[in-house]
DRENLUM-200798 format. One line per 8 residues: number of its first residue (from 1); their letters; for each residue x, y, z of C-alpha. Coordinates in steps of 0.5 Angstrom, whole numbers. Layout:
BEGIN
NUM) A) X,Y,Z | ...
***
This chain:
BEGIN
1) XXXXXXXX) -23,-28,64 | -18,-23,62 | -18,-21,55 | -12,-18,51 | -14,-14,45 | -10,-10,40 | -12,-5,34 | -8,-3,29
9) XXXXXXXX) -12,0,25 | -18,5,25 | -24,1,22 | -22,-5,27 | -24,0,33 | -31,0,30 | -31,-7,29 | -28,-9,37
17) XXXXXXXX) -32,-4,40 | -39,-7,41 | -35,-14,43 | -31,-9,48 | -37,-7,51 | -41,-13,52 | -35,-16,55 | -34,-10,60
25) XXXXXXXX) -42,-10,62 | -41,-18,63 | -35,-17,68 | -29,-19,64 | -23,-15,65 | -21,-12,58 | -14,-9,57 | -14,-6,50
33) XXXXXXXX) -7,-4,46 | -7,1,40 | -1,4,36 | -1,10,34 | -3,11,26 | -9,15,23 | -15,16,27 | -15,10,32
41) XXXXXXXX) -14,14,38 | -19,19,36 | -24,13,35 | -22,10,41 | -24,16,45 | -30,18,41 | -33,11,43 | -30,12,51
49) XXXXXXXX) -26,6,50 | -20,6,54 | -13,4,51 | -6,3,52 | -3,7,46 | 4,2,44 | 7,5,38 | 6,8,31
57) XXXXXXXX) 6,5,24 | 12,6,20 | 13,8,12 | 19,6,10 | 20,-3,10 | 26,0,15 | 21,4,19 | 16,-2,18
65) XXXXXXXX) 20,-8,21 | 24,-2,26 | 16,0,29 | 14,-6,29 | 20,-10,33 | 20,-4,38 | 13,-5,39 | 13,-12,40
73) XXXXXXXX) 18,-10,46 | 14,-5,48 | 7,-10,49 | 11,-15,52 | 14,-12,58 | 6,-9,59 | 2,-15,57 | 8,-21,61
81) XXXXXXXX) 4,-21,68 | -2,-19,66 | -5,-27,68 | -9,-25,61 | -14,-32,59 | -14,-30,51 | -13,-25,47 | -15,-22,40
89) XXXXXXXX) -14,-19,34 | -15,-16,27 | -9,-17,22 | -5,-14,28 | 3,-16,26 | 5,-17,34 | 0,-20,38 | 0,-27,35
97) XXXXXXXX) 7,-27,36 | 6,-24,43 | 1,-29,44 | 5,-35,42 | 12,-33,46 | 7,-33,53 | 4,-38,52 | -3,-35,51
105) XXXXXXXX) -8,-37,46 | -10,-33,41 | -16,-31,37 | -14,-28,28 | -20,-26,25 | -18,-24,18 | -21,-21,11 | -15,-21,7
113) XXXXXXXX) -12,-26,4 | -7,-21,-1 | -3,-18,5 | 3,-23,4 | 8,-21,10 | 2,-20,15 | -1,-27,14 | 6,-29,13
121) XXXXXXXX) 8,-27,20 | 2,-29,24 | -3,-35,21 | 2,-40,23 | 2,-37,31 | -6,-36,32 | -10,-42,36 | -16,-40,32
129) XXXXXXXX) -17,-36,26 | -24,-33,23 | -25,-33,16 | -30,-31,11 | -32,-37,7 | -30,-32,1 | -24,-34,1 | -20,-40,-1
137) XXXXXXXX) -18,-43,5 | -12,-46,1 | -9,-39,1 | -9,-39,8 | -5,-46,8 | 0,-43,4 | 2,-38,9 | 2,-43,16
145) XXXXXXXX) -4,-44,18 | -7,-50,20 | -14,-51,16 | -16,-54,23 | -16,-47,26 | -20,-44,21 | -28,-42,24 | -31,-40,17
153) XXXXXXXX) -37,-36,17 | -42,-33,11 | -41,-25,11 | -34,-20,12 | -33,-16,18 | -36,-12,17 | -42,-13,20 | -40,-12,26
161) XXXXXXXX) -40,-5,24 | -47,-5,25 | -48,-9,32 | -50,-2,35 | -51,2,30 | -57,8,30 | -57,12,23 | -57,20,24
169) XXXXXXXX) -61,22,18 | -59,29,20 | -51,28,19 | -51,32,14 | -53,39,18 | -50,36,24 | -43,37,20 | -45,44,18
177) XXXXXXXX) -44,42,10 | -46,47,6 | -49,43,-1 | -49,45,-8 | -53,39,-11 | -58,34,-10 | -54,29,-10 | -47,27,-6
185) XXXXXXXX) -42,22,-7 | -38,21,-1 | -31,18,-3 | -24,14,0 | -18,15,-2 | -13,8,-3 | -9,6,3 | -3,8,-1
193) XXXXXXXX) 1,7,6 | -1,0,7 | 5,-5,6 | 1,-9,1 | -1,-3,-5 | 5,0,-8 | 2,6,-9 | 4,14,-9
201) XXXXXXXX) 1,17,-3 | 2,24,-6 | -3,22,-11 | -9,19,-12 | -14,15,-17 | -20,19,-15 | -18,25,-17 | -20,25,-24
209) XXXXXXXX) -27,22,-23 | -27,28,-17 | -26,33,-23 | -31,30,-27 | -36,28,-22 | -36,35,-18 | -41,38,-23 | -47,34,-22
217) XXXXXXXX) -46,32,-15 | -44,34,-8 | -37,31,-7 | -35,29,1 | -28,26,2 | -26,22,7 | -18,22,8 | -14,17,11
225) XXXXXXXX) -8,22,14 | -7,29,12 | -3,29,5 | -10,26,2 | -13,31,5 | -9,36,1 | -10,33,-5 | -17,36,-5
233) XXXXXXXX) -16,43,-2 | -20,48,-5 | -24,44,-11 | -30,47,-11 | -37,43,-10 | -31,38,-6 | -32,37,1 | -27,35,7
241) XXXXXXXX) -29,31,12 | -25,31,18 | -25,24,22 | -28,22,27 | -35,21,25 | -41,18,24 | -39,15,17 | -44,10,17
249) XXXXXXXX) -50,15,17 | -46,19,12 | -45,13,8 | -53,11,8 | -55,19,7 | -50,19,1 | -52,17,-6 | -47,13,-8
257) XXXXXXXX) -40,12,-5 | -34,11,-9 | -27,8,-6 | -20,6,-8 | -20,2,0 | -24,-4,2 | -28,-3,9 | -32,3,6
265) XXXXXXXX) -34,1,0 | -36,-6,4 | -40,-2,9 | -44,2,4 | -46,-6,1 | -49,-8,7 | -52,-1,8 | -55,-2,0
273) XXXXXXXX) -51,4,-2 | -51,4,-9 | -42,3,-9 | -36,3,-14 | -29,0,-11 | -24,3,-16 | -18,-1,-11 | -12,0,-15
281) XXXXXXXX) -10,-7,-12 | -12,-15,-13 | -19,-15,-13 | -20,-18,-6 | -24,-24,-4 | -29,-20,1 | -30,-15,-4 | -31,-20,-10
289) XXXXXXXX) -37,-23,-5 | -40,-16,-6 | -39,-16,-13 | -43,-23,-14 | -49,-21,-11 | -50,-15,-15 | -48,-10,-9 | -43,-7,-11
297) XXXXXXXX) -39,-5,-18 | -31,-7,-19 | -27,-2,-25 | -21,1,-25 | -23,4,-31 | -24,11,-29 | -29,13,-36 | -32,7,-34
305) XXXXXXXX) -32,8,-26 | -36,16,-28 | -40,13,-33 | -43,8,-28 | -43,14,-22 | -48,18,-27 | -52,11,-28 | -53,9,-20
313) XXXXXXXX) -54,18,-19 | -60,18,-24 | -62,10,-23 | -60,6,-16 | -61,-1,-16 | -66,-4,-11 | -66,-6,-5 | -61,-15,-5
321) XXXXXXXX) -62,-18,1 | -56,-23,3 | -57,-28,9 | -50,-28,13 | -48,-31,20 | -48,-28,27 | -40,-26,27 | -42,-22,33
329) XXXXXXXX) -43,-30,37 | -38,-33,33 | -32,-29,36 | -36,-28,43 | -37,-36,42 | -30,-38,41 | -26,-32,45 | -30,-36,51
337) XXXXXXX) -28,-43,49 | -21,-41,48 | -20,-38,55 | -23,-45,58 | -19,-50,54 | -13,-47,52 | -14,-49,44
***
């Protein structure tokens, strides 16, 4: 069996890999695509995954459909010839598209139900599409998709994340962090390039509560590219992180986490890490699912978003068990099916 898959973003690299390794070990042939966007390529070669890189992400709408239409061309004339049995993805823009124009049958897995012109262009060409039972699938509907296509499943995707995973209880000496305090917060600014958060990249929700925080905590930041780093130069008691790195046992180690994005604040649930999203954006399914369950706190209020940030230092909440489903098999199951009958 030949398997196509593309990555288009730095946390689809860790929830792809252990498929990718499975499938290697069972014999497949893997062709894996990746464009060139923060930490994708440096992830890829940490996990020693092999990759074709096609494209870059653009910043502009301009630059978004000139990248994206150019990458298109570009995967075509790699991936026409290839005799490929399916192909999968993650939220990649042109690989169901690619898919549907060869006449290859296509695996989605999605997580988010606001990214509009993703879902758009994408639900209505994908043969089978992976959804967390959080969201409502009518929303899907609404884009294209074909309510006979969705495999739903208890969970995010984020429990891929952790097929593999072995905590480093030593990441902190490992990163050679010099720590002032007894407790540290690990913190991820908003993806204020992505095309559905209108937001300045310049700037940061995180900042105010870093001024706050940096007092009574050790403060790790974990960038998504080089200007959000530079937002929080030279502050004291304010740790860089520089990417790639072991975020899950960062993660585990940290006594709280405090995220503007979604896959963090997600893994740190999973992880029982006491967490606050402070996602300036439409509160997500996926995220709510969290909130439900008492791991995680919503506020984009920031006196509320420190007040809570003292509470979980002094006071963490216990350990809430959740029953989920194996996304693993799911994908696996279904990725195996599709390469046999087509649909």
């Amino acid at each position: 069996m030949k398997v196509w898959i593309d990555i288009s973003n730095a946390p689809h690299v860790r929830f792809f890999k252990d498929v990718i390794k499975y499938l290697e070990a069972e014999g497949e042939d893997v062709i894996v695509t990746a464009r060139q966007f923060g930490d994708i390529h440096k992830l890829l070669e940490m996990y020693e995954i092999d990759f074709i890189s096609v494209g870059k992400h653009g910043v502009s709408l301009y630059d978004k459909l000139r990248e994206s239409t150019q990458r298109v061309y570009n995967l075509v004339d790699i991936i026409h010839g290839e005799r490929v049995d399916v192909a999968l993805s993650k939220h990649s823009i042109e690989l169901p598209r690619i898919s549907f124009g060869l006449g290859i049958p296509s695996l989605y897995v999605l997580d988010n139900e606001k990214a509009l012109a993703a879902n758009k262009l994408t639900l209505p060409l994908c043969d089978r599409i992976i959804a967390p039972t959080s969201i409502d699938f009518w929303q899907l509907m609404k884009f294209g998709a074909d309510p006979n296509t969705i495999i739903p499943y208890e969970g995010t995707s984020e429990l891929m994340h952790f097929k593999s995973f072995e905590y480093n209880d030593n990441i902190f000496d490992d990163l050679n962090l010099k720590l002032n305090h007894s407790k540290t917060i690990l913190m991820r600014p908003e993806p204020s390039l992505a095309s559905y958060l209108d937001v300045d990249c310049r700037k940061s929700v995180l900042s105010p509560i870093v001024d706050e925080l940096k007092n009574v905590a050790n403060i790790l930041i974990l960038p998504r590219f080089k200007e959000q780093s530079e937002i929080f130069e030279g502050i004291e008691n304010v740790h860089i992180l520089k990417p790639p790195v072991d975020t899950s046992s960062i993660i585990k180690k940290s006594n709280l986490v405090i995220g503007a994005g979604g896959t963090m604040n997600r893994e740190a649930a999973l992880l029982q890490t006491p967490v606050i999203s402070c996602y300036p954006g439409e509160t997500l399914s996926v995220d709510q699912y969290y909130v439900n369950k008492g791991l995680m706190y919503r506020s984009n209020d920031t006196d509320d978003v420190i007040e809570k940030a003292l509470e979980y230092i002094v006071n963490p909440h216990e350990k809430i068990e959740i029953e989920t489903d194996d996304l693993f098999q799911v994908i696996l199951d279904n990725l195996y099916d599709l390469a046999k009958n087509g649909k």
